[in-house]
N, CA, C and O atoms as CSV, one atom per row, in Angstrom:
chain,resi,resn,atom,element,x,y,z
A,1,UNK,N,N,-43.186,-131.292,160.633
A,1,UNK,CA,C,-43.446,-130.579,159.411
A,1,UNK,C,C,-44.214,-129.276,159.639
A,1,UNK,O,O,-43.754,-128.199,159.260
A,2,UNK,N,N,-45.601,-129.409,160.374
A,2,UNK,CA,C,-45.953,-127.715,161.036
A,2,UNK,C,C,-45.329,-126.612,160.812
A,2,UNK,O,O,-45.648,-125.570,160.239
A,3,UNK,N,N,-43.742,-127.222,161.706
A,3,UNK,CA,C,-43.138,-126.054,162.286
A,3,UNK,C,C,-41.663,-125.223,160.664
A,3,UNK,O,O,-40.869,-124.305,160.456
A,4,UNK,N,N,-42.344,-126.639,159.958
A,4,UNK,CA,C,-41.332,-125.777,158.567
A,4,UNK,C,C,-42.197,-125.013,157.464
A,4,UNK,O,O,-41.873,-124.174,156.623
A,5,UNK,N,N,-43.557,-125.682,157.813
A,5,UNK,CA,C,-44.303,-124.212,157.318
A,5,UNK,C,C,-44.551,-123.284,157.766
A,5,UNK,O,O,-44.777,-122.269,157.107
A,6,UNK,N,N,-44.593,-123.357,159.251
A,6,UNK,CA,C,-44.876,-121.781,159.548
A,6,UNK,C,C,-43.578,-120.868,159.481
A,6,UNK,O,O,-43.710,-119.649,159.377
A,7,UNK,N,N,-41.811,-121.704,159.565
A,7,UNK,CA,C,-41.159,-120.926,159.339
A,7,UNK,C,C,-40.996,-120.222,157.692
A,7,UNK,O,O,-40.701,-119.073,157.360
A,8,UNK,N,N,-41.314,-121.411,156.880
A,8,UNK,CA,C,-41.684,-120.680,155.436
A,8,UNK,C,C,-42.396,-119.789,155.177
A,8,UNK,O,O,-42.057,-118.916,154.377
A,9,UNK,N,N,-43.644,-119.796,155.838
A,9,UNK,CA,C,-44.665,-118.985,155.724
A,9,UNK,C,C,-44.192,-117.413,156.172
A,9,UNK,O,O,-44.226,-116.417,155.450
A,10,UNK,N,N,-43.819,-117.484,157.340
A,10,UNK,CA,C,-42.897,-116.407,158.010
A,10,UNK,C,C,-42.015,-115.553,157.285
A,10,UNK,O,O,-41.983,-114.352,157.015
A,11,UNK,N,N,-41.221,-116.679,157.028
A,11,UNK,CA,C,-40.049,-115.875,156.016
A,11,UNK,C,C,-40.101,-115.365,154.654
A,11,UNK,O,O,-39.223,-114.645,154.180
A,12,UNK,N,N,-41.297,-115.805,153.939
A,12,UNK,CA,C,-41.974,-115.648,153.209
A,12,UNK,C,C,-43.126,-113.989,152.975
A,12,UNK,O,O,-43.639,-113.316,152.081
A,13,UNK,N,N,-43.008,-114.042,154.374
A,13,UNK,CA,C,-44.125,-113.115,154.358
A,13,UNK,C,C,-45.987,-112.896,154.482
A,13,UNK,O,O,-45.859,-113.925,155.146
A,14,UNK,N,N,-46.844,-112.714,154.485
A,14,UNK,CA,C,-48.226,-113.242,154.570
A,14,UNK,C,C,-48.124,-112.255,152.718
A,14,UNK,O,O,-47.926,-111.124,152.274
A,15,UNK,N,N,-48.420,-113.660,152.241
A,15,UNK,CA,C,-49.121,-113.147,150.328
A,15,UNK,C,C,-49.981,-112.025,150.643
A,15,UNK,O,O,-49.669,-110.982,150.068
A,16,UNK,N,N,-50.914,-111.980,151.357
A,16,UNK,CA,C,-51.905,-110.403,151.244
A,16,UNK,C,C,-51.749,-109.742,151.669
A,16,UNK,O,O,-52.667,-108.974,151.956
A,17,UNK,N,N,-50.167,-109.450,152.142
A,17,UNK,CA,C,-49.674,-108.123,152.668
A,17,UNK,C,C,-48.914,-107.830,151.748
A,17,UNK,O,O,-48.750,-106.611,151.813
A,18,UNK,N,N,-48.361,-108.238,150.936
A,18,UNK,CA,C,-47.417,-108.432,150.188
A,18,UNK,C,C,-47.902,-106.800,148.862
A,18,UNK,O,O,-49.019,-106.693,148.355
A,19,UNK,N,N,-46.757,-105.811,148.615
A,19,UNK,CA,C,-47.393,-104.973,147.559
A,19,UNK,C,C,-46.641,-105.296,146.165
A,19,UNK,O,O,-45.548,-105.856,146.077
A,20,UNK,N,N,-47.234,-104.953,145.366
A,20,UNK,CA,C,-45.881,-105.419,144.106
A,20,UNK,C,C,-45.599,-104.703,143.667
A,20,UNK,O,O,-46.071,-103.630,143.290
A,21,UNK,N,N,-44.129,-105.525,143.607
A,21,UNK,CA,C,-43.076,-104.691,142.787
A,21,UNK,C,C,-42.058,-105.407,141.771
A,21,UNK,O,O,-41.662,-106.547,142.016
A,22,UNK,N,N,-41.663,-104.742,140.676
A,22,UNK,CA,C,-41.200,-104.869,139.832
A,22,UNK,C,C,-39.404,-105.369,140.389
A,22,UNK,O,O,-38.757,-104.859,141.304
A,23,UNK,N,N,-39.085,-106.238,139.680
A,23,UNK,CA,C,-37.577,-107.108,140.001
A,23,UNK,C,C,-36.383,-105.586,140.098
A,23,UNK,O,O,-36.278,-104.714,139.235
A,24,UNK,N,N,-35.965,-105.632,140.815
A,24,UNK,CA,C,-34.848,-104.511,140.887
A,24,UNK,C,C,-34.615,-103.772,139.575
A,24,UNK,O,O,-35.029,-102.635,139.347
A,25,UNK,N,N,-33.837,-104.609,138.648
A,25,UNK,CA,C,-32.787,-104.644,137.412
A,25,UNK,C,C,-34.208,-104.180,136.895
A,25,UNK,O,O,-34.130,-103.007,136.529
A,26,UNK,N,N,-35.550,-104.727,136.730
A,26,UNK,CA,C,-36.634,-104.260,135.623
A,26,UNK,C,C,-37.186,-102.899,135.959
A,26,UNK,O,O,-37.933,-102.212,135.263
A,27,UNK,N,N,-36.723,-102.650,137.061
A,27,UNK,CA,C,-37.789,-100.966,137.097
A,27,UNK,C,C,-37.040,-99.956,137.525
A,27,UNK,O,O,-37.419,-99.058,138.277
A,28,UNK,N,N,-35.617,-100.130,136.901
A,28,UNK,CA,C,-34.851,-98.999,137.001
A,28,UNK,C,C,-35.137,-98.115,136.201
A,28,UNK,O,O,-35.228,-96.936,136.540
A,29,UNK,N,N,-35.334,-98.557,134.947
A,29,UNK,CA,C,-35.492,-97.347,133.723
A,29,UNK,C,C,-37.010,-96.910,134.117
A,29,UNK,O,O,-37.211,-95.790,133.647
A,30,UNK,N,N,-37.921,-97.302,134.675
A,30,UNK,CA,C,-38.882,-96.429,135.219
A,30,UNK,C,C,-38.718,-95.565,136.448
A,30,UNK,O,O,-39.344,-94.507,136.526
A,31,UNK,N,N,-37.799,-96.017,137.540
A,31,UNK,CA,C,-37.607,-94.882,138.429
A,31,UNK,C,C,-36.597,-93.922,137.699
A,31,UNK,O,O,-36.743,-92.702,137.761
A,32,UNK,N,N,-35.511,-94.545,136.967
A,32,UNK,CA,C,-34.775,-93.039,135.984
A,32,UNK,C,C,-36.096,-92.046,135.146
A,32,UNK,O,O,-36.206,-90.845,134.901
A,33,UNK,N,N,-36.865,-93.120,134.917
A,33,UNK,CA,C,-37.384,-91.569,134.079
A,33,UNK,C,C,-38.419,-90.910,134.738
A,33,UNK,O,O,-38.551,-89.710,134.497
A,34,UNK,N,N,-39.207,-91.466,135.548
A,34,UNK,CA,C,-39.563,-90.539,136.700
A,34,UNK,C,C,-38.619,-89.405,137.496
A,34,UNK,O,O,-39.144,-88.401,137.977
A,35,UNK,N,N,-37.557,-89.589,137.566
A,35,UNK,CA,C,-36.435,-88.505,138.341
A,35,UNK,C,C,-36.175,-87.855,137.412
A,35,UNK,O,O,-35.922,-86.670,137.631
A,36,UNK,N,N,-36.131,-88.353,136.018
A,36,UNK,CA,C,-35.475,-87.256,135.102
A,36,UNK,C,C,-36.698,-86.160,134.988
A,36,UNK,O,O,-36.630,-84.969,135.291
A,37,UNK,N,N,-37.872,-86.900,134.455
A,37,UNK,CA,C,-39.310,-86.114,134.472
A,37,UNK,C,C,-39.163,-85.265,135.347
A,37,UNK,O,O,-39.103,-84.124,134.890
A,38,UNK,N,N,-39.089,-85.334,136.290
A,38,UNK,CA,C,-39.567,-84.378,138.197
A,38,UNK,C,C,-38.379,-83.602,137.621
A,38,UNK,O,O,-38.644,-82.400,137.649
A,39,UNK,N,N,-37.192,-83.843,137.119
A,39,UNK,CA,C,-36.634,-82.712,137.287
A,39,UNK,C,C,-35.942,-82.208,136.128
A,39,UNK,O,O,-34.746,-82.083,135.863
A,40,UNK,N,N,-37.176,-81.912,135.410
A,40,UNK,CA,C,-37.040,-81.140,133.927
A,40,UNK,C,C,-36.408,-82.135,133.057
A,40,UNK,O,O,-36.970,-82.201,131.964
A,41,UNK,N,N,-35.523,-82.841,133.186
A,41,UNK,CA,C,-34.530,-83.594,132.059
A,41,UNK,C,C,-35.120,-84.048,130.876
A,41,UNK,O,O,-34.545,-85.008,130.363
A,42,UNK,N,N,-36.121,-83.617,130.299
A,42,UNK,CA,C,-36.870,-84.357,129.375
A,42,UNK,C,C,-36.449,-85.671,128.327
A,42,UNK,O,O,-37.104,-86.705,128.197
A,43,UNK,N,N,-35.247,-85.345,127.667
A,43,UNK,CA,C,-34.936,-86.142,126.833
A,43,UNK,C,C,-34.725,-87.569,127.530
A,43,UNK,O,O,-35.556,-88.455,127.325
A,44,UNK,N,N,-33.482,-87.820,128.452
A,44,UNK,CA,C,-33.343,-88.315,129.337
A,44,UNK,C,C,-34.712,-89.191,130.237
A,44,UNK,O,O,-34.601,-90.414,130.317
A,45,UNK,N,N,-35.548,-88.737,130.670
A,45,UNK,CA,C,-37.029,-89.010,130.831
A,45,UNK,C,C,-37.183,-89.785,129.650
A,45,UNK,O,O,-37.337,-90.987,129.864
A,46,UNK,N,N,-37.184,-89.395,128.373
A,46,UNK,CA,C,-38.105,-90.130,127.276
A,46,UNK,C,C,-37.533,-90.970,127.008
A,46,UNK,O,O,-38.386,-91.717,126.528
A,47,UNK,N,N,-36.456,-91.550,126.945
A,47,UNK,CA,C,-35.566,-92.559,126.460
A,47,UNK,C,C,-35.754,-93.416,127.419
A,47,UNK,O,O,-36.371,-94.421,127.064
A,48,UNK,N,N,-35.353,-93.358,128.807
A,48,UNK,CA,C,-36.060,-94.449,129.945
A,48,UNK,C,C,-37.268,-94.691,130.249
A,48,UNK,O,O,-37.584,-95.786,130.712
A,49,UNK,N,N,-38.125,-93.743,130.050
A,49,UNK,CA,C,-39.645,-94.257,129.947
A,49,UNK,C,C,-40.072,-95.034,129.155
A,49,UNK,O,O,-40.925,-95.871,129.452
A,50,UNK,N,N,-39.232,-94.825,127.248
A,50,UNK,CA,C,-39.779,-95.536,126.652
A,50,UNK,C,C,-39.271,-96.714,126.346
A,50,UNK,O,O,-39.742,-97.503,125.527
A,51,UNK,N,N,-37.947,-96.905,127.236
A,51,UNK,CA,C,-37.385,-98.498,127.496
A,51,UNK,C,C,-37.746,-99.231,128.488
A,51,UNK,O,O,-37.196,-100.330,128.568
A,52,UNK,N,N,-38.832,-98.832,129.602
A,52,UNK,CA,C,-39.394,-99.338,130.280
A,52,UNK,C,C,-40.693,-99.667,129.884
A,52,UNK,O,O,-41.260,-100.633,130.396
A,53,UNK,N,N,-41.208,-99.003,129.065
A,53,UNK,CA,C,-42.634,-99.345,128.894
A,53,UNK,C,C,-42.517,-100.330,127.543
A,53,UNK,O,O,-43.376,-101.208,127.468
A,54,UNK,N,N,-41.587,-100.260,126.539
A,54,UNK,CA,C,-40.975,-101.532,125.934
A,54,UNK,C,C,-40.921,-102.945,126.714
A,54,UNK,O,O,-41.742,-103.861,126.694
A,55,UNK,N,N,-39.757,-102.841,127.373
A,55,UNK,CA,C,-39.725,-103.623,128.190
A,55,UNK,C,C,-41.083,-104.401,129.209
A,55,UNK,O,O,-41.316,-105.607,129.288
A,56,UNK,N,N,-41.449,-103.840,129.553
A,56,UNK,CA,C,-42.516,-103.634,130.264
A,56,UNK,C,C,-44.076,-104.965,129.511
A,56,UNK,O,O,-44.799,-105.878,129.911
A,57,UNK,N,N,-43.754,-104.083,128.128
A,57,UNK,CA,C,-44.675,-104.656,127.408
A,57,UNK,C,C,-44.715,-106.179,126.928
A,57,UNK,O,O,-45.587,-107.044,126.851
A,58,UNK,N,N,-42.814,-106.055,126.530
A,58,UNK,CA,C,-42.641,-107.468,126.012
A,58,UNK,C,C,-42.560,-108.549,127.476
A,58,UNK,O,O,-42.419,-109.745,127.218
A,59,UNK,N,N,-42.622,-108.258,128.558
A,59,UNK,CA,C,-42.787,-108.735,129.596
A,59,UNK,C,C,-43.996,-109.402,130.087
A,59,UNK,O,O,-44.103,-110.481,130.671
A,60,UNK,N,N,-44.700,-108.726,129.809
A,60,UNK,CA,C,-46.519,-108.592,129.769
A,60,UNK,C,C,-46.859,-108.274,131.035
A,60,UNK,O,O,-47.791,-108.812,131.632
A,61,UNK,N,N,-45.853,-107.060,131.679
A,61,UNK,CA,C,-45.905,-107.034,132.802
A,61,UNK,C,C,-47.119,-105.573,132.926
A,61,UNK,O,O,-46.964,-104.354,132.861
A,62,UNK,N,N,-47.821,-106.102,133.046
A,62,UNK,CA,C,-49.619,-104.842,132.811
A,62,UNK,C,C,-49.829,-103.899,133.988
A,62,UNK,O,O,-50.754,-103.087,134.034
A,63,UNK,N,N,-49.161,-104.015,134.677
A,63,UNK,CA,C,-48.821,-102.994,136.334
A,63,UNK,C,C,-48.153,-101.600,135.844
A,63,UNK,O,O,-48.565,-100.448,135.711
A,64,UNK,N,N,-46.818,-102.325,135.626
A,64,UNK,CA,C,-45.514,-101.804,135.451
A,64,UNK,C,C,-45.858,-101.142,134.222
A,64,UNK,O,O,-45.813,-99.912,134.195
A,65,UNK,N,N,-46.181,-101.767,133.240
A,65,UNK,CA,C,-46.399,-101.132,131.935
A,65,UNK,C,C,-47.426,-99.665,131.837
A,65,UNK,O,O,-47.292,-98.581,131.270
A,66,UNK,N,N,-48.571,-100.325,132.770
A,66,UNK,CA,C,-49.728,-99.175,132.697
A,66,UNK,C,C,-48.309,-97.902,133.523
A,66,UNK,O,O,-48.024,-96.891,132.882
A,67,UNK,N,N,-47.761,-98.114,134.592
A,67,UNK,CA,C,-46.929,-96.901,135.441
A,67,UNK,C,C,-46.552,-96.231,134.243
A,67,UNK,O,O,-47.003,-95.134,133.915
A,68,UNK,N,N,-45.426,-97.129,133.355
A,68,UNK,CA,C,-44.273,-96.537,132.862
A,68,UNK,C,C,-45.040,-95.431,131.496
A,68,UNK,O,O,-44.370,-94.530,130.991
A,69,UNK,N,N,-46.604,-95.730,131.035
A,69,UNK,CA,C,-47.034,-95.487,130.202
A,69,UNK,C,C,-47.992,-93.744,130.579
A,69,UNK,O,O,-48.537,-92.963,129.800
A,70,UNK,N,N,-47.834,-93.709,132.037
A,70,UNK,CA,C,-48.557,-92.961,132.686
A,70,UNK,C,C,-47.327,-91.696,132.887
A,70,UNK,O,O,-47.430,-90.471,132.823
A,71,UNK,N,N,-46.297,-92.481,133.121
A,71,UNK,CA,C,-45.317,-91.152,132.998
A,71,UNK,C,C,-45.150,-90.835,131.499
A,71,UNK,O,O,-45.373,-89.663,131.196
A,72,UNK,N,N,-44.878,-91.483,130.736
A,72,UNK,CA,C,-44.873,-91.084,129.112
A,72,UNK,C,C,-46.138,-89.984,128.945
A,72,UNK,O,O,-46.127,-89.002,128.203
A,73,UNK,N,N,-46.779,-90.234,129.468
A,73,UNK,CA,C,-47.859,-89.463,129.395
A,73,UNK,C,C,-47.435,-88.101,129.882
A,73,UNK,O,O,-47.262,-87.189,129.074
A,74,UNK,N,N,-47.217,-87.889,131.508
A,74,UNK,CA,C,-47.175,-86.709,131.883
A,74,UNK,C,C,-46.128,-85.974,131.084
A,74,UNK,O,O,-46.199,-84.755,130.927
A,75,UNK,N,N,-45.098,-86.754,130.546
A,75,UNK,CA,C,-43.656,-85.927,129.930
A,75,UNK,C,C,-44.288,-84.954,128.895
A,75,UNK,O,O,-44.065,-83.744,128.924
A,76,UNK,N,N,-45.196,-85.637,127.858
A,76,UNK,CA,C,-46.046,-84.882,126.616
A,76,UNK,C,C,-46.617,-83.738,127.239
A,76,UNK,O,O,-47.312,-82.961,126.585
């Protein structure tokens, strides 16, 4: 048994190295509206920012949410 936790553990990763991140599919509309932001697109920007930070919210995901709320910010 040892040797199937340390391969779990392994494959797993060490937890306090570990950085977080948001599930693929959930933090697309925050990297879209960051790219749109950086590159002028405003409207575009506001519509994915503010479906991520929706999202975000009803999630209760408080990371992701504070990000997506921080670009809403810079767009203003």
């Amino acid at each position: 048994m040892p040797n199937s936790m340390a391969s779990a553990r392994d494959a797993h990763g060490n937890p306090s190295r570990r950085t977080l991140h948001a599930p693929t599919g959930r933090s697309l509309p925050l990297g879209l509206g960051k790219l749109y932001r950086r590159t002028g697109k405003r409207e575009q920007a506001k519509e994915h920012l503010t479906t991520a930070t929706t999202m975000y919210r009803e999630m209760d995901m408080r990371f992701w949410l504070e990000q997506a709320e921080t670009e809403l910010r810079e767009l203003r």
